[in-house]
N, C-alpha and C positions, 0 to 999 in steps of 0.2 A: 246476597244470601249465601252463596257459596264461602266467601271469605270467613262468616260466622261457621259454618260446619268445616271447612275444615282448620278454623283454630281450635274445634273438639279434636279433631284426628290428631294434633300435633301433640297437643297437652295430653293427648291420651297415648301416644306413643314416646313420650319425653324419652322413657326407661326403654326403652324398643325402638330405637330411632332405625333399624337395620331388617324392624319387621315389615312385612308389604301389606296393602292395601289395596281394597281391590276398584278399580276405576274400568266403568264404563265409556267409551269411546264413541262418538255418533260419526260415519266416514260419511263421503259423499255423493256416493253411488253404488244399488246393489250389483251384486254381482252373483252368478251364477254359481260358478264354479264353486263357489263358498258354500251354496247349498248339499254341496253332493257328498262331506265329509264327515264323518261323525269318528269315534275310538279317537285315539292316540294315535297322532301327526307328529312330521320332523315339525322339529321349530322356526327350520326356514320353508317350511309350506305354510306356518302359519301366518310368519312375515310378508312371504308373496301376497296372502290373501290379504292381509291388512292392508297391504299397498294398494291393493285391485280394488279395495271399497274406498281410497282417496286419502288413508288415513299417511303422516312424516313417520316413516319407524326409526328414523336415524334420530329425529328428535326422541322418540319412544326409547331408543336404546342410550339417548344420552341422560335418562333418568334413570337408564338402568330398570327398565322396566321390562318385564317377561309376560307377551301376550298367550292369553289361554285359550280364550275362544273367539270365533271370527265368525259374524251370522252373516249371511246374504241374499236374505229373502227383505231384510229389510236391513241396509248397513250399520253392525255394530262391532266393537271388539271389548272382548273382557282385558285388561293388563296390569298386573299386579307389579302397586308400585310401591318401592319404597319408604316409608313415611317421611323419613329424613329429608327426600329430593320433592317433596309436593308441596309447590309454589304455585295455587289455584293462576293468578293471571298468567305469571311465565308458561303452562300449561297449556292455557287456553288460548295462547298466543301463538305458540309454536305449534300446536297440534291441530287443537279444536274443540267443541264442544264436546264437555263430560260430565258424568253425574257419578254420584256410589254406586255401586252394584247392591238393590238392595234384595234382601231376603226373601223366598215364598217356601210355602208349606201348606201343604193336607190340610184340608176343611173338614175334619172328622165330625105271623107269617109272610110270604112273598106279595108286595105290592100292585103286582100285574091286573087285577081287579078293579082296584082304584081309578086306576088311568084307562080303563078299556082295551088292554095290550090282548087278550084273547080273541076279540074282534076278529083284530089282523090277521093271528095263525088261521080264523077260521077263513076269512076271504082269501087265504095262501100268500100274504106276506110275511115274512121270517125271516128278512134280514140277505136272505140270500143274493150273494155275489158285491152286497156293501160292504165298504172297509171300515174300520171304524178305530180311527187311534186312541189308546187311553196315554195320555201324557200325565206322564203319573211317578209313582215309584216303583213300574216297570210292573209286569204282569206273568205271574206264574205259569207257564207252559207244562210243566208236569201235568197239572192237575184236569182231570179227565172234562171238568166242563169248560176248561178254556183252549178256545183252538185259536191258537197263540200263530200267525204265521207265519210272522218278523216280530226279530226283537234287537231292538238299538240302544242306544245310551249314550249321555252326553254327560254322564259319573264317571270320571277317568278311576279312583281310587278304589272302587267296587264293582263286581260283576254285572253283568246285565239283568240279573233275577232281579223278583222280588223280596227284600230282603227285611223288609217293614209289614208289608201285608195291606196297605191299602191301595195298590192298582188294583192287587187281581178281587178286593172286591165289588170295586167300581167297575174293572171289566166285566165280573158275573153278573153287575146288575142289566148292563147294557147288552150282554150277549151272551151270557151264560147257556151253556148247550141243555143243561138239567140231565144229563147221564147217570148219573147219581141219584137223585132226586128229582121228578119233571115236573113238580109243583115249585121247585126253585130254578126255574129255566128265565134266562134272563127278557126284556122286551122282543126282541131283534135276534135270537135262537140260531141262527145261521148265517149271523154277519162273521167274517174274518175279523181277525183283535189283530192290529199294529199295537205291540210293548213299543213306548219309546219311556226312556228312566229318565227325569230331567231331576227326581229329588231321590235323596240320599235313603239310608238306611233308619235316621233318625225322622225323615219325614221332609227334610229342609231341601232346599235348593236356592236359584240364582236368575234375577229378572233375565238375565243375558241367556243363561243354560232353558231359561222356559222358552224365549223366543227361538233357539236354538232347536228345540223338539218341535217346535211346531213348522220350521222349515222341513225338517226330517220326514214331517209326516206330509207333508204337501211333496216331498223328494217321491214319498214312497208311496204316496196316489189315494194315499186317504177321501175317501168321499164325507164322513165324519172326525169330529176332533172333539174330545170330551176331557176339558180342564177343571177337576176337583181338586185345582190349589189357588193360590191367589197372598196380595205382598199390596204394599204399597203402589203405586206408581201414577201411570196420569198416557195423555196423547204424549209426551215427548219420551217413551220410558219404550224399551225395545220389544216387551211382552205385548205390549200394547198398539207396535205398530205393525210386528209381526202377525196379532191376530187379524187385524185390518187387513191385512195384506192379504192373509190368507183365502177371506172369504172374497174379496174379490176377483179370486184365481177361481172361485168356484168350489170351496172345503167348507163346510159348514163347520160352525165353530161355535161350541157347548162350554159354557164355563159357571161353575157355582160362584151363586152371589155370594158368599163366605157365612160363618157364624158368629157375624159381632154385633146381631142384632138387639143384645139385651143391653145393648153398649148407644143405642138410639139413634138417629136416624145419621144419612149420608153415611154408611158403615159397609158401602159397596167396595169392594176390592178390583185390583187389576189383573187380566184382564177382563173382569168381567163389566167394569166400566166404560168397555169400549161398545160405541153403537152398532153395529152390525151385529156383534155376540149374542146367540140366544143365552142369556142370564138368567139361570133358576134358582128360585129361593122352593124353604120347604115348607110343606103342612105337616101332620102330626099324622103316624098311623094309624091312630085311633081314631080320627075326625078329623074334619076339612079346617081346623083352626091353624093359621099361621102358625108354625112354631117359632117360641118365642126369640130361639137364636140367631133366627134368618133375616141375616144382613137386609136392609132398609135403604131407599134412595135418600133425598137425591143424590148426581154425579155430577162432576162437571159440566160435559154438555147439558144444553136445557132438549132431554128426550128421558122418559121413563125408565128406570131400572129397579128392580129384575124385572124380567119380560114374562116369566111365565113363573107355573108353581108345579110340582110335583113331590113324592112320597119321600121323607127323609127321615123320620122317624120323631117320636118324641122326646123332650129332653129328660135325661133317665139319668141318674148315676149308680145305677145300677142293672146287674142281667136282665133282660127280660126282653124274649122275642116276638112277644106282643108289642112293646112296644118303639122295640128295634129293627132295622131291616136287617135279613137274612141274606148273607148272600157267601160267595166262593170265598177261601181261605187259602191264603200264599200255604204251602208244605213248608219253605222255610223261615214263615215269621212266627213269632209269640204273640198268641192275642189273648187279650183279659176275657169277652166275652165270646166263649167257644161253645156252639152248636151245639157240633158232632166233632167228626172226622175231616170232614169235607168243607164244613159252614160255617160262620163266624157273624156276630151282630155288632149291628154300626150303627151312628146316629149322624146329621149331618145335611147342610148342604151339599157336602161333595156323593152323597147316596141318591140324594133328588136330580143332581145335575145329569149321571145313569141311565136314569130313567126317560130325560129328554131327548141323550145321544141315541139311545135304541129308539127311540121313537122319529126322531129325523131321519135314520135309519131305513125305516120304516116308508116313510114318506118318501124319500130319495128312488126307493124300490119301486111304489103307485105310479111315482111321475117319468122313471123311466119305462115301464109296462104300459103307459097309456100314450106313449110318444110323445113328451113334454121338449121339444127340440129345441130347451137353452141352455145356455150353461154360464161360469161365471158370475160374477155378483147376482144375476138377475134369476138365474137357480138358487140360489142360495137365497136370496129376498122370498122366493116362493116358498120355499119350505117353510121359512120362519112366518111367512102370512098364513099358511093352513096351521100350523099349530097353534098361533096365538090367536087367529080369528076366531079357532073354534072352542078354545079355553073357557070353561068357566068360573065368570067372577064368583067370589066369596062374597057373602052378604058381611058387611059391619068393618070391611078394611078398605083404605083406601087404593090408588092403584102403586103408591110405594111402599105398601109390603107387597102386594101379590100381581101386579105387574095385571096382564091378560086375564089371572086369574087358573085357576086347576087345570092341568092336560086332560084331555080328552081324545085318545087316539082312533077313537069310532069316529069322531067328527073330521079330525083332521085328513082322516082317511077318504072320505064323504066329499071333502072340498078341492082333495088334490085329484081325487079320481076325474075329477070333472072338468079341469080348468088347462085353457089352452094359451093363454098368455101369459106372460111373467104378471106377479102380480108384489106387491110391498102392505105389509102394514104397519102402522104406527099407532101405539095405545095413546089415546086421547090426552092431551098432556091438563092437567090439576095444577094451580098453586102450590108448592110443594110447603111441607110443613117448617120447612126452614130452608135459608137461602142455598143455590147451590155449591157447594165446595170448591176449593181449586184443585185439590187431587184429589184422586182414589187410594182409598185403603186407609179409613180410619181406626187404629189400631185398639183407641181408648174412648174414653167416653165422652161424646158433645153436653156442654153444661148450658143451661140457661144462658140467655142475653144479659151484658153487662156485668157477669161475673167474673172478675179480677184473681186471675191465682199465677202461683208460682208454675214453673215448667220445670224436668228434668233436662236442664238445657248443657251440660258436659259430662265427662263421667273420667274416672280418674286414672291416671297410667300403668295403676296395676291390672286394668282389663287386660284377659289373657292373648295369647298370638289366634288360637281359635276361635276365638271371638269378636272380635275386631269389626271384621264386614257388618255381622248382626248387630253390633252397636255402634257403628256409623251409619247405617239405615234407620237405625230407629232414630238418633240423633238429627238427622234431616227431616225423616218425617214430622217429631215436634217442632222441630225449627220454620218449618213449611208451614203447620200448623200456626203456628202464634203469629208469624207475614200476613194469615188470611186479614180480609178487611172486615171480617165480621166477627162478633165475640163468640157466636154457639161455634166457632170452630178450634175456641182454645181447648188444649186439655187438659182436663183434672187431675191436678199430681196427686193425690193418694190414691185414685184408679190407675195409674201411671205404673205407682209403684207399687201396687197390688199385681201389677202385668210383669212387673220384672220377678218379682218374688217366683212369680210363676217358673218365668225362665229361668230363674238362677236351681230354682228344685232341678227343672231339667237338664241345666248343664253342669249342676254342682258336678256330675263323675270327669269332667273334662278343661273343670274352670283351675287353670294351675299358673300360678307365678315361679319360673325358674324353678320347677318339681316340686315346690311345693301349695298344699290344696286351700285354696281363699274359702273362711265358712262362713263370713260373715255378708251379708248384702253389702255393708257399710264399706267393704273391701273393695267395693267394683263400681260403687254411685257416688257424683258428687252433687250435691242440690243446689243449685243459683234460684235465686230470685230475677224474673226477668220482668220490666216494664211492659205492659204491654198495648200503649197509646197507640 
């Protein structure tokens, strides 16, 4: 498989042969010391670290390859290589197992009602003295309802703020102080916000740089961890094994099932397809109806995904704060639908996932006040059993859209106050509506069994130097795609290319061959026909 994607990297670097690519690394053992680093490092502490996870850097450097980042919560390295020196077996030979570094990005009155989040303030839980990281695109400290107490970054080229605007308003869902407004006060009102920035200013980031934040926030004692992004990936992908990791160290870990649910089913992202993640999809503000965007199982493993549901909004394309969630507003980003001053509406799984962080949150607080004395995976399994035990299903869906079914933070409050031993649940497992995938993160749309189509299977060497990564991740993903053994996992190339048109609007200000601006799609895709016996 690898040999087929990267005869797309080569063919697509023909004219670029001197541009880099960026290759993920799997080393052989974590390593500590790896965790504890975030900013801009010399380049021979980054080499030390590569060494210390198991990884040849003398082979690395005989490709002429420049490593970026080095995780050590679960061993990985980013290193960007040449296109010219990438010879897939010779690689894999001398170094080790690798994959592309692929892409992730942002899952784009006050809900607290819905879910029963007043309950808490009234029995005096509020979040107080839990941490709660938004890994995100970093979370505004300015702004008076976020009480920001650390802020990290794993974006070397930009600041640590918010420079997009959607952390801080995933962090005001989850812990919004309401100083401003105390009807827009978030779940969990007096939880501390860990900023850690894993995505850019455009909303993007890097399976490596996510696993990389989520070591940061376990560095930095995170008791919560709320992932409103998600990419491709699977069990061998570093986001994926980083979250794993994490909740067995005892972090609870929150990830939006994504919005590619109009796109049908197995449309779970990474890592929200990992088992341990509480994985929320959304309902609609107006009504307990699945909304239609929200990502759909199966996943790889055979266990249910999303696990639970919460407020995300309806899907709108246009203002409206009835039908949008309210919440904080970065000071330095531009948003289309503006409140006030203060407030900003969003729609999304990554707005539901918020909603779960403050409310494990929440839980985290009952079971340490009631002397819940574990910690580790088996903390973390109880949380995720009082929420999703006490969820209510939705009548008319099955359990892959809504998992457990709607939060309910009166109940889960109810079951953690009470309970003295570790406890696990697992949502009843269904024949699922189609077999289940071999990765997470289906980007495009699953067609019918037995339908034969073409794939966007190369793309041509005028793709620009900035783009590259993003189109060798998507290029793997359909190629991963059309390997499955079953037909509903091929993809449909004119939804394909309905998805790139998309991204070419977004990247048109940036998509440039040698200075000058490609306007055409035609300029950047090449279409094969591929068999697919």
């Amino acid at each position: 498989m690898m040999e087929v994607v990267f005869k797309f990297l080569r063919e697509l670097a023909e004219s670029l042969p001197d541009e880099s690519i960026p290759l993920v690394f799997k080393g052989k053992q974590p390593l500590k010391e790896a965790t504890k680093y975030f900013g801009e490092v010399k380049e021979s502490k980054l080499i030390s670290l590569a060494e210390g996870i198991g990884l040849k850097t003398s082979a690395i450097a005989d490709l002429s390859g420049k490593i970026e980042i080095v995780t050590g919560l679960v061993p990985y390295a980013l290193v960007e290589v040449p296109a010219k020196n990438i010879e897939p077996k010779e690689i894999s030979k001398k170094i080790g197992e690798f994959d592309i570094a692929h892409d992730f990005h942002t899952l784009l009155f006050m809900t607290r009602p819905r879910i029963n989040a007043d309950y808490a303030q009234e029995k005096g839980y509020d979040g107080s003295g839990v941490k709660i990281a938004i890994i995100d695109t970093g979370v505004d400290d300015r702004h008076p309802d976020l009480d920001v107490t650390k802020k990290l970054t794993v974006i070397m080229r930009e600041p640590p703020d918010d420079l997009q605007g959607h952390g801080s308003h995933v962090g005001g869902i989850a812990a919004g102080r309401g100083k401003i407004r105390n009807e827009l006060r978030g779940i969990a009102p007096k939880a501390e916000l860990i900023s850690i920035k894993v995505l850019d200013s455009r909303g993007y980031g890097s399976s490596i740089g996510v696993a990389k934040g989520i070591e940061l926030a376990v560095d930095a004692g995170a008791d919560v961890m709320n992932l409103s992004l998600g990419g491709p990936g699977g069990p061998r992908s570093p986001e994926y094994a980083a979250a794993e990791a994490a909740w067995r160290l005892g972090h609870v870990v929150v990830v939006a099932a994504g919005n590619e649910g109009e796109y049908g089913w197995a449309t779970v992202g990474s890592p929200g397809c990992a088992p341990s993640v509480i994985t929320v999809g959304s309902v609609n503000k107006t009504n307990d109806d699945v909304a239609d965007y929200s990502s759909k199982g199966p996943v790889p493993e055979k266990i249910v995904k999303p696990d639970i549901l919460a407020p995300g909004g309806n899907l709108a394309f246009y203002c409206d704060e009835k039908r949008r969630v309210v919440s904080t507003m970065s000071t330095l980003a531009r948003w289309r639908c503006t409140h006030d001053t203060y407030y900003v509406e969003a729609i999304g799984t990554s707005m539901a996932s918020p909603h779960i962080a403050g409310a494990a949150a929440i839980i985290v607080g009952v079971l340490r006040k009631q002397g819940f004395d574990y910690s580790g995976r088996e903390f973390c399994d109880t949380v995720k059993w009082a929420l999703l035990s006490s969820a209510k299903p939705i009548s008319g869906y099955s359990v892959w859209e809504q998992g457990a079914g709607l939060v309910d933070l009166k109940g889960a409050i109810e079951k953690a106050s009470k309970v003295k031993r570790p406890q696990k649940y697992e949502i009843p497992y269904e024949k699922p509506p189609v077999p289940h995938p071999r990765s997470c993160g289906r980007i495009y749309a699953n067609i019918l069994p037995g339908e034969a189509v073409p794939l966007i299977a190369s793309f041509s060497a005028r793709v620009p130097l900035s783009s590259i990564g993003r189109v060798a991740g998507l290029a793997l993903s359909l190629y991963r795609a059309k390997r499955s053994a079953v037909a509903h996992d091929i993809l449909n190339m004119e939804v394909s290319i309905l998805k790139m048109k998309t991204e070419f609007a977004e990247l048109r200000e940036e998509l440039t061959v040698r200075g000058e601006p490609i306007e055409e799609l035609s300029d950047i895709i090449k279409i094969l026909k591929i068999s697919v016996s």
